[in-house]
C-alpha positions as CSV (number, residue, x, y, z in Angstrom):
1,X,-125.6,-129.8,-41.1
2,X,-122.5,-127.8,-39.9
3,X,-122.4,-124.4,-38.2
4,X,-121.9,-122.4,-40.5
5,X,-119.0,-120.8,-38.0
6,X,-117.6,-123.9,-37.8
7,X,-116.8,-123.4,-41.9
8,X,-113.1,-123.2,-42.8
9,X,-112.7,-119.0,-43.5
10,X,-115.9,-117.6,-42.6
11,X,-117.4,-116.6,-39.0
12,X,-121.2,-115.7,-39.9
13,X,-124.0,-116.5,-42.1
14,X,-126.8,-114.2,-43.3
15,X,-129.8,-115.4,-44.7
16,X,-131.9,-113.2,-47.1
17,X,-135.1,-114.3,-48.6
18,X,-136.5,-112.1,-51.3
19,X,-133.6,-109.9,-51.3
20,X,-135.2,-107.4,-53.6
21,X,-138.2,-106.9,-51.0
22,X,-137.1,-104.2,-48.8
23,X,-134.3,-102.6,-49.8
24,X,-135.5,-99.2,-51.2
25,X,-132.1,-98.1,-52.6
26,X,-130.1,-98.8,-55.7
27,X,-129.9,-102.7,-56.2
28,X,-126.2,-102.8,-57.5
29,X,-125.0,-100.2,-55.4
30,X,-126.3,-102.1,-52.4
31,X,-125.4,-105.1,-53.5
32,X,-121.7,-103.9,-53.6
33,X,-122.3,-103.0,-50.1
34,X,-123.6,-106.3,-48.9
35,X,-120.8,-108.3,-50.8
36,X,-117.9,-106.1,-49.2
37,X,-119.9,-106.1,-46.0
38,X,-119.4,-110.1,-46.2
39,X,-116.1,-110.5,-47.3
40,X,-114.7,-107.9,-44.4
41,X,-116.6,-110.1,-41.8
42,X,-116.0,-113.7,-43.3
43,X,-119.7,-113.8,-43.5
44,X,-121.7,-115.7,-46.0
45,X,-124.5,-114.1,-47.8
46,X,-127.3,-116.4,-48.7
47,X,-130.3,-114.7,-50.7
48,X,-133.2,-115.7,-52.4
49,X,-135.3,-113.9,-55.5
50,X,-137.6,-114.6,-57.9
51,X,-137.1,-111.1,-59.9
52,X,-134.9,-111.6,-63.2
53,X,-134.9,-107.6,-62.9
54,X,-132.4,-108.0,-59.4
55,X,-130.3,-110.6,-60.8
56,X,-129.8,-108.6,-64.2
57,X,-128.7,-105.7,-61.5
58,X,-126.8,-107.2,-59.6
59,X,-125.0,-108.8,-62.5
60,X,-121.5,-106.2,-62.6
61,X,-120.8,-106.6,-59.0
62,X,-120.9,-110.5,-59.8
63,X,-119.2,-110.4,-63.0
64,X,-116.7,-108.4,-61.4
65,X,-116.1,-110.8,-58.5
66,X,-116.9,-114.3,-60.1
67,X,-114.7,-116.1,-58.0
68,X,-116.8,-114.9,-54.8
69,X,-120.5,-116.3,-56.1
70,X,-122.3,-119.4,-56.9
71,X,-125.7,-119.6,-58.0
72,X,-128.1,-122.5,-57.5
73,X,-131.6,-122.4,-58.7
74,X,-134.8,-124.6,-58.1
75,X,-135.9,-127.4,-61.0
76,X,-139.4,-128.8,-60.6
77,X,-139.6,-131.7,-63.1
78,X,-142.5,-134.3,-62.7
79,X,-143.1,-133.2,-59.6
80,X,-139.8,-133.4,-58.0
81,X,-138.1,-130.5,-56.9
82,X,-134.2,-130.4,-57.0
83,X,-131.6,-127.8,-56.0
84,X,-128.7,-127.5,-58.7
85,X,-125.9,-125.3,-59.8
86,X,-126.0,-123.2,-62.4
87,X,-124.9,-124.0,-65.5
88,X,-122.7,-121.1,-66.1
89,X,-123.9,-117.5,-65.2
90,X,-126.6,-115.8,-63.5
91,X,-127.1,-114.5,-67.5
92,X,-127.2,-118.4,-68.6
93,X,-129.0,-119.9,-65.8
94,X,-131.8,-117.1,-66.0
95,X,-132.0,-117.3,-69.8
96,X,-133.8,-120.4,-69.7
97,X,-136.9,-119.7,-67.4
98,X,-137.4,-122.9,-64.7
């Protein structure tokens, strides 16, 4: 795997897991923070949930920078578990419960 500071245009990478555990604040308004936080720093901002209720609230700062976001999600199908993209939107990909 490459560093991720070796990655053409970025200098840092930030992990997250849970994202909506421990932040006691407003989710999109931190979430706007975060995301300008990582484009001013060429830092890449990977986070993890498993709350519908973040991803709906994070949803305008996404739709409102599409072009800065991907979304992957976790498929467990006869026991095999895969990591794919999503098919559209956080809206379409969390629409269908996996």
């Amino acid at each position: 795997m490459a560093n991720p500071a070796q990655l053409p245009g970025f200098s840092g990478l930030v992990l997250i897991d849970e994202v909506e555990n421990g932040f006691i604040t407003d989710t999109p308004e931190m979430w706007k923070e975060i995301s300008h936080f990582a484009l001013e720093h060429k830092t890449q901002i990977f986070a993890t949930t498993h709350s519908r209720e973040f991803l709906e609230a994070i949803m305008p700062t996404v739709d409102n920078n599409a072009k800065d976001y991907s979304l992957l999600h976790l498929e467990k199908t006869n026991g095999e578990a895969r990591l794919l993209p999503s098919r559209a939107t956080i809206r379409g990909c969390y629409s269908k419960r996996v």
